[in-house]
N, C-alpha and C positions, 0 to 999 in steps of 0.2 A: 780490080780497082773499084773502091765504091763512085758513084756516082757526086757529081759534081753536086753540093748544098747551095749554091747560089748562082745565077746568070747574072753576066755582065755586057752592055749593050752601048753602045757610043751615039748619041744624036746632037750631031755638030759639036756642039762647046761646052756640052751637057753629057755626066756620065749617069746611067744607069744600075743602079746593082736591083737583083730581084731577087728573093728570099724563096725558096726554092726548095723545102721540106713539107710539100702541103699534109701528107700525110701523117705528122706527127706537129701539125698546126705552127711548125716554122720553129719550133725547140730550137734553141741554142745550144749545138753540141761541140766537140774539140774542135772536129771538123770545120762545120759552119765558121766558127770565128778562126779558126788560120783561114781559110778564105777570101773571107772578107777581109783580113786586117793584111794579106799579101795583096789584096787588089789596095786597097788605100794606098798601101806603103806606094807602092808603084805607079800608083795618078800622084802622088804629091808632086812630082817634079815635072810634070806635064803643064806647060805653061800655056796652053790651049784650053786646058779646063776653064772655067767660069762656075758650075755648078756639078752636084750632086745627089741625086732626088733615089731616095730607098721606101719600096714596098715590096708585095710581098705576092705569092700565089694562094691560090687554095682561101680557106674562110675564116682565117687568124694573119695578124699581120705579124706578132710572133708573141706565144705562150709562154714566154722566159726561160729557163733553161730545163735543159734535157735533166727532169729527175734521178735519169737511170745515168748519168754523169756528173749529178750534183758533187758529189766529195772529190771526183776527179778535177773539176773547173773550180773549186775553191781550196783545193789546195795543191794549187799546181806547183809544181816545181820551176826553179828558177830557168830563164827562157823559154817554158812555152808558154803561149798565149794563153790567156786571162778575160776574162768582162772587165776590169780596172785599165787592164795596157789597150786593150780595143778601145773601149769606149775614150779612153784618153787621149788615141790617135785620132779618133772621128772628131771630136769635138775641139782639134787644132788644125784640123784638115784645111788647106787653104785657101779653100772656097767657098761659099753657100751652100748648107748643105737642107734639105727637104725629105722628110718622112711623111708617106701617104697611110695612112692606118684603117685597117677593114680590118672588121671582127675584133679579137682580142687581143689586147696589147699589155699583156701583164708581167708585173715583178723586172727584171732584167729586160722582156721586150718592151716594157711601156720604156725604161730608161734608153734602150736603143734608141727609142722615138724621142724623148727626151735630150739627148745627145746629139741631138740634128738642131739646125736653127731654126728652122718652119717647120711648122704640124699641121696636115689638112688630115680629118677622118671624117669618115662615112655616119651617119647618121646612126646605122646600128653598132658601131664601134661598141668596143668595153674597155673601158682602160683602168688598172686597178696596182696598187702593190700590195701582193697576197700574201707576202713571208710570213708575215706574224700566224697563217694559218698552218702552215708545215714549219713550224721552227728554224727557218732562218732570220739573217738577219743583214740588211745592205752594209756595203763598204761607206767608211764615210764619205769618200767623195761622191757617190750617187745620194747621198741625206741632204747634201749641199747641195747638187744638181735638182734635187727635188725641192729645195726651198728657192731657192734660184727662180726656178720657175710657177710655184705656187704659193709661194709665203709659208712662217712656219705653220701657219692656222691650216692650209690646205695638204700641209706635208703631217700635220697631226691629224687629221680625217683618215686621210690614204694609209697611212702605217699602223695608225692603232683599229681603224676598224677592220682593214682587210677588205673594205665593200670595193666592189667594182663601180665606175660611174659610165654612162651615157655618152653619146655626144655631146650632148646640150649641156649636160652635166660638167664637160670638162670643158666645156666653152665658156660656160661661166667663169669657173675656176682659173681661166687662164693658164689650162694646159696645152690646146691647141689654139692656131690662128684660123679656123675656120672649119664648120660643118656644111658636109655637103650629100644629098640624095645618094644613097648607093650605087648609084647608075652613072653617078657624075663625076667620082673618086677621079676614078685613071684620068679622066679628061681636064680635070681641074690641075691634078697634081702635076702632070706635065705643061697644064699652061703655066703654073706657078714658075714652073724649070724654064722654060724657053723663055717666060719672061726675064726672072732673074742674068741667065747666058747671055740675054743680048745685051748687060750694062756692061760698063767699062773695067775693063778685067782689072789693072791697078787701083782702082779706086775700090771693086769687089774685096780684094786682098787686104788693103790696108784697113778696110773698117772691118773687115774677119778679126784682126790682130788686136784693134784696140776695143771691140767691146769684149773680148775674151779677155784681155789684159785685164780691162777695170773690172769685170766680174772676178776672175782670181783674186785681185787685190781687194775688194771688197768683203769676201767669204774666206779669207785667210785668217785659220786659225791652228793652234797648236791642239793634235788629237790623238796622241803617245797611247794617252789611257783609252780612247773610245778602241784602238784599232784591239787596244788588248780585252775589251770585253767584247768585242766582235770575234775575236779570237776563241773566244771562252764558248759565245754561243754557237762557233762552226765544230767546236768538238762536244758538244754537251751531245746528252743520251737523247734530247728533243728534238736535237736537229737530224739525227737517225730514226726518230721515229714517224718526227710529221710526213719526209718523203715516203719513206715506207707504207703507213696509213694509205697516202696518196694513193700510189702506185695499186694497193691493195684495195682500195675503194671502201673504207673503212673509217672513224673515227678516231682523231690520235688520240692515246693516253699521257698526258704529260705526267712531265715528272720531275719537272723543275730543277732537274740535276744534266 
Protein backbone atom coordinates (compact mmCIF):
# COMPACT_ATOMS: atom_id res chain seq x y z
CA UNK A 1 0.00 0.00 0.00
CA UNK A 2 1.67 3.38 -0.85
CA UNK A 3 2.17 5.56 1.78
CA UNK A 4 -0.12 8.05 3.05
CA UNK A 5 0.49 11.79 0.75
CA UNK A 6 -0.87 13.94 3.46
CA UNK A 7 -0.96 14.09 7.64
CA UNK A 8 -3.95 15.08 9.32
CA UNK A 9 -3.68 16.37 13.02
CA UNK A 10 -6.52 17.88 15.30
CA UNK A 11 -5.69 21.00 17.83
CA UNK A 12 -8.69 21.67 19.60
CA UNK A 13 -11.12 23.44 17.15
CA UNK A 14 -8.58 23.68 14.64
CA UNK A 15 -7.96 20.96 11.85
CA UNK A 16 -4.55 20.45 10.50
CA UNK A 17 -3.86 18.82 7.01
CA UNK A 18 -0.03 18.70 6.11
CA UNK A 19 1.20 18.06 2.52
CA UNK A 20 3.34 15.36 2.82
CA UNK A 21 5.26 14.51 -0.70
CA UNK A 22 8.37 16.38 0.28
CA UNK A 23 10.26 14.57 -2.04
CA UNK A 24 8.64 15.37 -5.18
CA UNK A 25 8.07 19.01 -3.61
CA UNK A 26 4.23 18.31 -2.63
CA UNK A 27 3.01 17.31 -6.57
CA UNK A 28 -0.36 16.90 -6.73
CA UNK A 29 -1.19 13.53 -7.75
CA UNK A 30 -4.56 11.19 -7.81
CA UNK A 31 -3.50 10.06 -4.66
CA UNK A 32 -2.78 13.45 -2.87
CA UNK A 33 -6.13 14.90 -3.89
CA UNK A 34 -8.57 11.70 -2.95
CA UNK A 35 -6.93 12.47 0.23
CA UNK A 36 -7.32 15.46 1.04
CA UNK A 37 -10.68 15.92 -0.69
CA UNK A 38 -11.93 12.49 1.82
CA UNK A 39 -10.47 14.25 4.78
CA UNK A 40 -12.59 17.56 3.84
CA UNK A 41 -15.69 15.65 2.89
CA UNK A 42 -15.41 14.20 6.50
CA UNK A 43 -14.67 17.55 8.65
CA UNK A 44 -17.58 19.33 6.88
CA UNK A 45 -20.14 17.93 9.36
CA UNK A 46 -17.89 18.19 12.39
CA UNK A 47 -19.61 21.05 14.20
CA UNK A 48 -16.54 21.49 16.45
CA UNK A 49 -14.41 22.63 13.72
CA UNK A 50 -13.91 26.58 13.69
CA UNK A 51 -10.83 26.38 11.34
CA UNK A 52 -8.65 24.91 8.77
CA UNK A 53 -4.89 25.83 8.24
CA UNK A 54 -2.97 23.77 5.25
CA UNK A 55 0.99 23.63 4.75
CA UNK A 56 3.09 21.56 3.80
CA UNK A 57 6.63 19.52 4.48
CA UNK A 58 9.93 19.54 2.88
CA UNK A 59 10.96 23.14 0.69
CA UNK A 60 7.94 23.57 -1.66
CA UNK A 61 4.51 24.26 -0.23
CA UNK A 62 3.33 22.55 -3.46
CA UNK A 63 4.86 22.47 -7.34
CA UNK A 64 1.20 22.02 -8.89
CA UNK A 65 0.56 18.90 -10.22
CA UNK A 66 2.41 15.75 -10.84
CA UNK A 67 3.58 16.06 -14.71
CA UNK A 68 3.99 12.44 -14.84
CA UNK A 69 -0.17 12.53 -14.06
CA UNK A 70 -0.92 15.52 -15.95
CA UNK A 71 -3.41 13.87 -18.81
CA UNK A 72 -4.53 11.54 -16.05
CA UNK A 73 -5.84 14.67 -13.61
CA UNK A 74 -7.31 16.53 -16.56
CA UNK A 75 -8.95 14.25 -18.08
CA UNK A 76 -10.36 12.30 -15.42
CA UNK A 77 -13.34 10.44 -15.88
CA UNK A 78 -16.61 11.03 -14.25
CA UNK A 79 -16.32 10.49 -10.27
CA UNK A 80 -12.94 10.57 -9.66
CA UNK A 81 -11.57 13.41 -8.17
CA UNK A 82 -10.35 16.43 -10.00
CA UNK A 83 -8.34 19.95 -9.01
CA UNK A 84 -12.12 21.71 -10.16
CA UNK A 85 -14.25 19.18 -7.58
CA UNK A 86 -11.30 19.58 -4.89
CA UNK A 87 -10.61 22.87 -4.96
CA UNK A 88 -14.51 23.61 -5.23
CA UNK A 89 -15.08 21.64 -2.03
CA UNK A 90 -12.14 23.73 -0.14
CA UNK A 91 -13.25 26.85 -1.04
CA UNK A 92 -17.05 26.01 0.53
CA UNK A 93 -15.53 24.25 3.24
CA UNK A 94 -17.46 25.60 6.25
CA UNK A 95 -14.88 27.11 8.11
CA UNK A 96 -11.89 29.57 7.76
CA UNK A 97 -9.69 28.17 5.97
CA UNK A 98 -5.58 29.17 6.13
CA UNK A 99 -2.59 28.22 3.63
CA UNK A 100 0.98 28.68 5.06
CA UNK A 101 3.32 28.70 1.92
CA UNK A 102 7.21 28.01 2.07
CA UNK A 103 9.01 27.62 -1.05
CA UNK A 104 7.12 27.25 -4.25
CA UNK A 105 3.71 27.53 -4.68
CA UNK A 106 3.03 27.16 -8.49
CA UNK A 107 0.32 26.52 -11.15
CA UNK A 108 -2.45 24.28 -9.36
CA UNK A 109 -0.38 24.66 -5.78
CA UNK A 110 -0.37 28.35 -5.90
CA UNK A 111 -4.45 27.99 -6.53
CA UNK A 112 -4.61 25.42 -3.59
CA UNK A 113 -3.25 28.49 -1.70
CA UNK A 114 -5.55 30.46 -3.38
CA UNK A 115 -8.48 28.37 -2.48
CA UNK A 116 -7.97 28.89 1.26
CA UNK A 117 -9.28 32.39 2.68
CA UNK A 118 -5.83 33.45 4.42
CA UNK A 119 -2.33 33.30 2.87
CA UNK A 120 0.70 33.81 5.17
CA UNK A 121 4.24 32.73 3.18
CA UNK A 122 7.70 32.78 4.04
CA UNK A 123 9.74 35.43 2.74
CA UNK A 124 11.55 33.14 0.29
CA UNK A 125 8.12 31.84 -0.96
CA UNK A 126 7.66 31.65 -5.13
CA UNK A 127 4.42 31.93 -6.16
CA UNK A 128 3.83 31.81 -9.81
CA UNK A 129 1.16 30.28 -12.72
CA UNK A 130 3.76 28.56 -14.99
CA UNK A 131 1.18 26.91 -17.51
CA UNK A 132 1.78 29.04 -20.31
CA UNK A 133 5.36 27.41 -19.97
CA UNK A 134 4.50 23.77 -20.59
CA UNK A 135 1.35 24.22 -22.69
CA UNK A 136 -1.42 24.11 -20.39
CA UNK A 137 -3.91 25.89 -19.60
CA UNK A 138 -6.28 26.65 -16.08
CA UNK A 139 -10.04 25.68 -15.85
CA UNK A 140 -12.13 28.81 -15.82
CA UNK A 141 -13.08 28.81 -12.47
CA UNK A 142 -9.38 29.01 -11.23
CA UNK A 143 -8.98 32.38 -14.01
CA UNK A 144 -11.84 33.71 -11.78
CA UNK A 145 -10.19 32.54 -8.51
CA UNK A 146 -7.25 34.34 -9.81
CA UNK A 147 -8.93 37.59 -10.67
CA UNK A 148 -10.86 37.34 -7.57
CA UNK A 149 -7.87 37.70 -5.86
CA UNK A 150 -5.60 39.88 -7.83
CA UNK A 151 -7.51 41.84 -10.36
CA UNK A 152 -7.47 41.32 -14.02
CA UNK A 153 -4.15 43.51 -14.26
CA UNK A 154 -2.38 40.87 -11.74
CA UNK A 155 -4.03 37.70 -13.27
CA UNK A 156 -2.50 39.25 -16.70
CA UNK A 157 1.16 39.34 -15.19
CA UNK A 158 0.90 35.77 -13.72
CA UNK A 159 -0.56 34.01 -16.79
CA UNK A 160 0.97 35.63 -19.60
CA UNK A 161 4.52 35.98 -18.27
CA UNK A 162 4.74 32.71 -16.52
CA UNK A 163 7.33 34.74 -13.98
CA UNK A 164 7.27 33.43 -10.49
CA UNK A 165 7.05 36.42 -7.76
CA UNK A 166 8.51 36.80 -4.17
CA UNK A 167 7.04 37.28 -1.04
CA UNK A 168 7.04 40.97 -1.12
CA UNK A 169 6.25 40.56 -4.56
CA UNK A 170 2.77 38.92 -3.98
CA UNK A 171 2.21 41.01 -0.96
CA UNK A 172 1.99 43.84 -2.92
CA UNK A 173 -0.18 42.16 -5.37
CA UNK A 174 -2.57 41.08 -2.98
CA UNK A 175 -2.02 37.65 -3.18
CA UNK A 176 -1.09 36.88 0.29
CA UNK A 177 -2.13 38.52 3.89
CA UNK A 178 1.14 38.64 5.14
CA UNK A 179 4.99 37.84 4.93
CA UNK A 180 6.95 36.51 7.39
CA UNK A 181 10.87 35.36 8.14
CA UNK A 182 11.27 31.73 7.39
CA UNK A 183 11.82 30.86 10.78
CA UNK A 184 8.50 32.41 11.63
CA UNK A 185 6.14 30.46 9.05
CA UNK A 186 4.91 27.61 11.35
CA UNK A 187 4.67 29.87 14.36
CA UNK A 188 2.69 32.58 12.66
CA UNK A 189 0.54 30.27 10.74
CA UNK A 190 -0.82 28.54 13.73
CA UNK A 191 -1.14 31.70 15.53
CA UNK A 192 -3.41 32.79 12.68
CA UNK A 193 -5.49 29.23 13.45
CA UNK A 194 -5.79 29.36 17.11
CA UNK A 195 -6.73 32.86 16.63
CA UNK A 196 -9.39 32.46 14.01
CA UNK A 197 -10.81 28.95 16.38
CA UNK A 198 -11.25 30.89 19.36
CA UNK A 199 -14.18 33.18 17.53
CA UNK A 200 -17.60 32.23 17.63
CA UNK A 201 -18.25 29.13 15.57
CA UNK A 202 -21.88 30.53 14.13
CA UNK A 203 -20.90 33.73 13.36
CA UNK A 204 -17.44 32.01 11.65
CA UNK A 205 -19.99 29.90 9.36
CA UNK A 206 -22.26 32.47 8.37
CA UNK A 207 -19.76 35.10 7.00
CA UNK A 208 -17.86 31.81 5.25
CA UNK A 209 -21.37 31.72 3.39
CA UNK A 210 -21.96 35.16 2.47
CA UNK A 211 -18.79 36.49 1.33
CA UNK A 212 -18.59 33.24 -0.95
CA UNK A 213 -22.09 33.88 -1.97
CA UNK A 214 -21.36 37.55 -3.07
CA UNK A 215 -18.18 36.65 -4.72
CA UNK A 216 -20.00 33.88 -6.95
CA UNK A 217 -22.60 36.23 -7.71
CA UNK A 218 -20.29 38.94 -8.62
CA UNK A 219 -17.83 36.75 -10.99
CA UNK A 220 -20.92 34.83 -12.56
CA UNK A 221 -20.65 34.50 -16.07
CA UNK A 222 -21.60 32.27 -18.99
CA UNK A 223 -18.06 30.29 -20.31
CA UNK A 224 -19.63 27.41 -22.78
CA UNK A 225 -16.91 28.62 -25.30
CA UNK A 226 -13.91 29.34 -22.92
CA UNK A 227 -14.40 25.63 -21.34
CA UNK A 228 -14.30 24.57 -25.03
CA UNK A 229 -10.99 26.26 -25.96
CA UNK A 230 -9.57 24.92 -22.85
CA UNK A 231 -10.72 21.87 -24.09
CA UNK A 232 -8.76 22.32 -27.44
CA UNK A 233 -5.62 23.36 -25.43
CA UNK A 234 -5.72 20.03 -23.07
CA UNK A 235 -5.62 17.90 -26.38
CA UNK A 236 -3.42 19.97 -28.51
CA UNK A 237 0.17 18.44 -29.64
CA UNK A 238 1.62 21.47 -26.89
CA UNK A 239 0.15 20.33 -24.22
CA UNK A 240 2.13 16.86 -24.75
CA UNK A 241 4.87 18.49 -25.46
CA UNK A 242 5.60 21.19 -22.89
CA UNK A 243 5.29 18.30 -19.93
CA UNK A 244 7.49 16.19 -21.88
CA UNK A 245 10.24 19.08 -22.46
CA UNK A 246 9.71 19.41 -18.65
CA UNK A 247 10.15 16.18 -17.48
CA UNK A 248 13.12 15.82 -20.13
CA UNK A 249 14.84 18.96 -19.11
CA UNK A 250 14.77 20.46 -22.40
CA UNK A 251 13.16 23.28 -24.33
CA UNK A 252 9.67 22.85 -25.85
CA UNK A 253 9.22 22.96 -29.43
CA UNK A 254 5.76 24.46 -30.02
CA UNK A 255 3.71 23.88 -32.61
CA UNK A 256 0.77 25.74 -32.20
CA UNK A 257 -1.48 22.76 -33.16
Amino acid sequence: MAEQTIKVERADAAMIITLARPEKRNALNVQMLTEIDQTLAQAESDRGLRALLIRAEGSAFCAGIDLNQASVLENAPPGQINLEKLFHRLERFPVPTIAAINGAALAGGLELALHCDLRIAAESARMGMTLARVGLMLPFSFVRKLIEIVGAAGANRLLYTAQTLDGNEALQLGMIHAMVPDDRLAETALSWTRNVAANAPLSLRAMKIAIRRAMSSAYDAPHEDIDRLIEQVRNSNDAHEGPRAFLEKRKPVWSAT
